[in-house]
C-alpha positions as CSV (number, residue, x, y, z in Angstrom):
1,X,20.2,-25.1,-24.6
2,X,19.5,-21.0,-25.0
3,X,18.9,-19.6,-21.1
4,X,19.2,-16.1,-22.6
5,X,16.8,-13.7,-22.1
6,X,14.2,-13.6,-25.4
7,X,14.6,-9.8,-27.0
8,X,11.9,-8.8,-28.8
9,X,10.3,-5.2,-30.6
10,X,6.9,-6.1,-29.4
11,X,5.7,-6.9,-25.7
12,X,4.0,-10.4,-25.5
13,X,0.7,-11.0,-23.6
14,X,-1.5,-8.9,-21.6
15,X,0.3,-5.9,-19.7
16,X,-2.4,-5.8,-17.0
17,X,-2.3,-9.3,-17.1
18,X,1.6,-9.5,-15.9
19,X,1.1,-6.9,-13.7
20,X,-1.2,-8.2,-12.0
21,X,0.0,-11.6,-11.5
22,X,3.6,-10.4,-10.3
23,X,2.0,-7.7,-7.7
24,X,0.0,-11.0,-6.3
25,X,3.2,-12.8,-5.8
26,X,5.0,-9.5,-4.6
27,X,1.8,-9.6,-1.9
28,X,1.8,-12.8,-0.7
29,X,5.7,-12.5,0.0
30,X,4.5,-9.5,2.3
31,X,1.4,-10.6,3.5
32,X,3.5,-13.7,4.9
33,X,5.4,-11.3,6.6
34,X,3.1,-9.2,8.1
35,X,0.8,-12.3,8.8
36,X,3.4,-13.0,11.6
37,X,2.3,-10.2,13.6
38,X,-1.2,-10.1,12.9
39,X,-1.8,-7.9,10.3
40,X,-2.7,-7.6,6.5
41,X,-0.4,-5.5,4.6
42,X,-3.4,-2.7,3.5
43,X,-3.7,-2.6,7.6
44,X,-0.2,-1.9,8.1
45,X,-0.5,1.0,5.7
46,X,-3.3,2.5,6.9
47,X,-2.1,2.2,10.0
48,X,1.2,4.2,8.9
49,X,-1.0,6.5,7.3
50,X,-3.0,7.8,9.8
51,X,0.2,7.7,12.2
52,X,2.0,10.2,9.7
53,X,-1.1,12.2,8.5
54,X,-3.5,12.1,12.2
55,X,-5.4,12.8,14.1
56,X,-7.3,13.3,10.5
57,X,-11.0,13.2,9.4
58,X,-12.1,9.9,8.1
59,X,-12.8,12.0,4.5
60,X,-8.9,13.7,4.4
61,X,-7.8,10.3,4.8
62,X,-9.5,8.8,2.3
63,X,-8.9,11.6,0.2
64,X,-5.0,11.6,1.0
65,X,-4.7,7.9,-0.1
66,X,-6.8,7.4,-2.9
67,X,-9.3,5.1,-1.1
68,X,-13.4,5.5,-1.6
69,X,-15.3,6.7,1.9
70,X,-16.7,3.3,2.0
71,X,-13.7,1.5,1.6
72,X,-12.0,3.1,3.9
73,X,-15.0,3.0,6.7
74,X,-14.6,-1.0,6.3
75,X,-10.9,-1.3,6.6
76,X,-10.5,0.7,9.4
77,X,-13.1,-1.0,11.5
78,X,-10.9,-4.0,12.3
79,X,-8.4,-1.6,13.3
80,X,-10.7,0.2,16.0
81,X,-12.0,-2.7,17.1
82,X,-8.7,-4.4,17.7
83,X,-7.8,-1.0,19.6
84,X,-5.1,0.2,17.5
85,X,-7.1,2.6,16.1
86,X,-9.6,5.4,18.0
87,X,-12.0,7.9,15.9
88,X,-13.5,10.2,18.2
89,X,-15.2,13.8,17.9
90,X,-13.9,16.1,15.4
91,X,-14.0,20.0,16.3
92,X,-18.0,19.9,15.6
93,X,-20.8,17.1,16.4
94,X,-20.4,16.0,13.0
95,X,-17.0,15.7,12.4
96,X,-14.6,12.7,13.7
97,X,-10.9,12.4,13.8
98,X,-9.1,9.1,13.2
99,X,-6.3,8.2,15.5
100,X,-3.9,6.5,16.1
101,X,-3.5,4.4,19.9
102,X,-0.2,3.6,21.9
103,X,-1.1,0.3,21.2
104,X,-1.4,0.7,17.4
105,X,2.0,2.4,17.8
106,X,3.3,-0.7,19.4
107,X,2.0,-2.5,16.6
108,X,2.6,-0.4,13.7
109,X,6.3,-0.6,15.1
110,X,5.8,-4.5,15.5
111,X,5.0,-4.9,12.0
112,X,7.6,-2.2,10.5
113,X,10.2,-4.9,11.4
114,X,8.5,-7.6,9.2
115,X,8.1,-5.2,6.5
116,X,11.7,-4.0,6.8
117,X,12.2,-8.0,6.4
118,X,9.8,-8.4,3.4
119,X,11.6,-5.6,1.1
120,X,14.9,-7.0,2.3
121,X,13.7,-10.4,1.2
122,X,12.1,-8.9,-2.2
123,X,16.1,-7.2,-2.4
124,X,17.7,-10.7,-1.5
125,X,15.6,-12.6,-4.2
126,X,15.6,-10.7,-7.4
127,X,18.5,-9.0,-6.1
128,X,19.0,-5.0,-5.6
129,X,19.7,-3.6,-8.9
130,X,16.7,-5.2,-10.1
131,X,14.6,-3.8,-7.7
132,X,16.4,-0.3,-8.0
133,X,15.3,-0.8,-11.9
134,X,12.0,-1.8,-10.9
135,X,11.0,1.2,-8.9
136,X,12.9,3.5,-11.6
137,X,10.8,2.1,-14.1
138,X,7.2,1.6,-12.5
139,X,8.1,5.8,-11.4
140,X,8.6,6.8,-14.9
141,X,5.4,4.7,-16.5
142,X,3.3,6.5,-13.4
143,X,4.5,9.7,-14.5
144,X,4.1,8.7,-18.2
145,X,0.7,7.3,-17.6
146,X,-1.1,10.2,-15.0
147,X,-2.6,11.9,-17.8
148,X,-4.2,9.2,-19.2
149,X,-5.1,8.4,-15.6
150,X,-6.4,12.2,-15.4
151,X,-8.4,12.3,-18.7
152,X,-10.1,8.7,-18.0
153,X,-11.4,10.2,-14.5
154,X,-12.6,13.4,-15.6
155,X,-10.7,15.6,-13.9
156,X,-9.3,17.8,-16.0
Protein backbone atom coordinates (compact mmCIF):
# COMPACT_ATOMS: atom_id res chain seq x y z
CA UNK A 1 0.00 0.00 0.00
CA UNK A 2 1.15 3.75 -1.33
CA UNK A 3 1.12 6.27 2.01
CA UNK A 4 2.98 8.76 -0.09
CA UNK A 5 1.80 12.04 -0.41
CA UNK A 6 -0.39 12.43 -4.01
CA UNK A 7 1.66 15.18 -6.25
CA UNK A 8 -0.35 16.71 -8.58
CA UNK A 9 -0.16 20.11 -11.26
CA UNK A 10 -3.59 21.04 -10.35
CA UNK A 11 -5.15 21.76 -6.68
CA UNK A 12 -8.12 19.47 -5.95
CA UNK A 13 -11.42 20.76 -4.47
CA UNK A 14 -12.52 23.99 -3.20
CA UNK A 15 -9.67 26.38 -1.82
CA UNK A 16 -12.07 28.20 0.49
CA UNK A 17 -13.49 25.08 1.17
CA UNK A 18 -10.15 23.58 2.82
CA UNK A 19 -9.44 26.62 4.36
CA UNK A 20 -12.19 26.87 6.03
CA UNK A 21 -12.52 23.48 7.39
CA UNK A 22 -8.84 23.36 8.65
CA UNK A 23 -9.14 27.04 10.44
CA UNK A 24 -12.35 25.31 12.22
CA UNK A 25 -10.31 22.52 13.49
CA UNK A 26 -7.29 24.97 14.18
CA UNK A 27 -10.27 26.88 16.49
CA UNK A 28 -11.70 24.32 18.34
CA UNK A 29 -8.06 23.10 19.38
CA UNK A 30 -7.87 26.87 20.83
CA UNK A 31 -11.09 27.49 21.87
CA UNK A 32 -10.60 24.18 24.09
CA UNK A 33 -7.96 25.94 25.54
CA UNK A 34 -9.10 29.10 26.20
CA UNK A 35 -12.55 27.50 27.29
CA UNK A 36 -10.57 26.47 30.48
CA UNK A 37 -10.30 29.90 31.65
CA UNK A 38 -13.45 31.28 30.54
CA UNK A 39 -13.02 32.80 27.50
CA UNK A 40 -13.55 32.51 23.64
CA UNK A 41 -10.57 32.97 21.63
CA UNK A 42 -12.03 36.34 19.55
CA UNK A 43 -12.35 37.60 23.50
CA UNK A 44 -8.88 36.92 24.30
CA UNK A 45 -7.85 38.90 21.32
CA UNK A 46 -9.68 41.69 21.81
CA UNK A 47 -8.83 41.66 25.03
CA UNK A 48 -4.97 41.81 23.94
CA UNK A 49 -5.89 44.30 21.61
CA UNK A 50 -7.18 46.87 23.52
CA UNK A 51 -4.40 46.12 26.23
CA UNK A 52 -1.58 46.91 23.48
CA UNK A 53 -3.54 49.70 21.55
CA UNK A 54 -5.80 51.48 24.86
CA UNK A 55 -7.27 53.36 26.34
CA UNK A 56 -8.65 53.66 22.53
CA UNK A 57 -11.98 54.90 20.97
CA UNK A 58 -14.44 52.19 20.34
CA UNK A 59 -14.02 53.40 16.30
CA UNK A 60 -9.83 53.28 16.27
CA UNK A 61 -10.31 49.93 17.57
CA UNK A 62 -12.40 48.70 15.20
CA UNK A 63 -10.61 50.38 12.68
CA UNK A 64 -7.17 48.90 13.89
CA UNK A 65 -8.49 45.32 13.72
CA UNK A 66 -10.56 45.10 10.77
CA UNK A 67 -13.79 44.56 12.73
CA UNK A 68 -17.33 46.45 11.67
CA UNK A 69 -18.53 49.19 14.53
CA UNK A 70 -21.28 46.86 15.26
CA UNK A 71 -19.36 43.89 15.56
CA UNK A 72 -17.26 45.13 17.67
CA UNK A 73 -20.02 46.99 20.07
CA UNK A 74 -21.42 43.27 20.56
CA UNK A 75 -18.25 41.51 21.35
CA UNK A 76 -16.99 43.73 23.69
CA UNK A 77 -20.14 43.90 25.79
CA UNK A 78 -19.48 40.52 27.48
CA UNK A 79 -16.23 41.88 28.21
CA UNK A 80 -17.51 45.00 30.21
CA UNK A 81 -19.98 43.26 31.74
CA UNK A 82 -17.81 40.58 33.08
CA UNK A 83 -15.54 43.61 34.34
CA UNK A 84 -12.58 43.05 32.31
CA UNK A 85 -13.22 45.64 30.23
CA UNK A 86 -14.32 49.63 31.11
CA UNK A 87 -15.39 52.29 28.27
CA UNK A 88 -15.73 55.50 29.90
CA UNK A 89 -15.66 59.23 28.59
CA UNK A 90 -13.47 60.10 25.81
CA UNK A 91 -11.88 63.79 25.90
CA UNK A 92 -15.47 65.22 24.68
CA UNK A 93 -19.24 64.12 25.77
CA UNK A 94 -19.30 62.17 22.76
CA UNK A 95 -16.34 60.35 22.68
CA UNK A 96 -15.59 57.00 24.85
CA UNK A 97 -12.39 55.28 25.46
CA UNK A 98 -12.21 51.48 25.77
CA UNK A 99 -10.11 50.08 28.54
CA UNK A 100 -8.71 47.71 29.78
CA UNK A 101 -9.29 46.66 33.93
CA UNK A 102 -6.74 45.07 36.43
CA UNK A 103 -8.97 42.30 36.36
CA UNK A 104 -8.98 41.89 32.60
CA UNK A 105 -5.16 42.07 33.01
CA UNK A 106 -5.43 39.19 35.43
CA UNK A 107 -7.36 37.47 32.86
CA UNK A 108 -5.84 38.35 29.72
CA UNK A 109 -2.60 36.96 31.56
CA UNK A 110 -4.73 33.88 32.78
CA UNK A 111 -5.59 32.97 29.30
CA UNK A 112 -2.07 33.91 27.61
CA UNK A 113 -0.90 30.71 29.33
CA UNK A 114 -3.51 28.49 27.60
CA UNK A 115 -2.77 30.13 24.41
CA UNK A 116 0.90 29.69 24.87
CA UNK A 117 -0.35 25.87 25.45
CA UNK A 118 -2.63 25.82 22.31
CA UNK A 119 0.27 26.98 19.70
CA UNK A 120 2.64 24.66 21.63
CA UNK A 121 -0.01 21.90 21.10
CA UNK A 122 -0.72 23.05 17.27
CA UNK A 123 3.70 22.80 17.17
CA UNK A 124 3.59 19.25 19.04
CA UNK A 125 0.88 17.83 16.58
CA UNK A 126 1.79 18.75 13.00
CA UNK A 127 5.13 19.35 14.29
CA UNK A 128 7.29 22.77 13.97
CA UNK A 129 8.63 22.87 10.64
CA UNK A 130 5.20 22.40 9.38
CA UNK A 131 3.94 25.12 11.13
CA UNK A 132 7.06 27.37 10.34
CA UNK A 133 5.91 26.40 6.54
CA UNK A 134 2.52 27.18 7.29
CA UNK A 135 2.89 30.73 8.51
CA UNK A 136 5.65 31.25 5.66
CA UNK A 137 3.19 30.26 3.24
CA UNK A 138 -0.31 31.79 4.51
CA UNK A 139 2.35 35.35 4.72
CA UNK A 140 3.25 35.17 1.21
CA UNK A 141 -0.46 34.27 -0.29
CA UNK A 142 -1.62 37.47 2.11
CA UNK A 143 0.86 39.53 0.44
CA UNK A 144 0.09 37.86 -2.92
CA UNK A 145 -3.61 38.26 -2.52
CA UNK A 146 -3.94 42.15 -0.84
CA UNK A 147 -4.48 43.58 -4.09
CA UNK A 148 -7.10 41.55 -5.02
CA UNK A 149 -8.38 42.13 -1.49
CA UNK A 150 -7.91 46.02 -2.25
CA UNK A 151 -9.57 46.15 -5.76
CA UNK A 152 -12.64 43.93 -4.47
CA UNK A 153 -13.25 46.59 -1.55
CA UNK A 154 -12.90 49.65 -3.47
CA UNK A 155 -10.29 51.19 -2.10
CA UNK A 156 -8.03 52.05 -4.38
Amino acid sequence: MNTSPVTVDRPQGCTNLKLRQFMRRVAQHYDAEMSKVGLKTTQYSLLSYIEKLGPIRPVDLAASIKMEASTLTRNLKPLVDAGWVTVSAGVDARSRLVTVSDAGRVKRNEAKRRWRAAQEGINRILGPGKVAALHALIDSSMDMLAPVATKASGDE
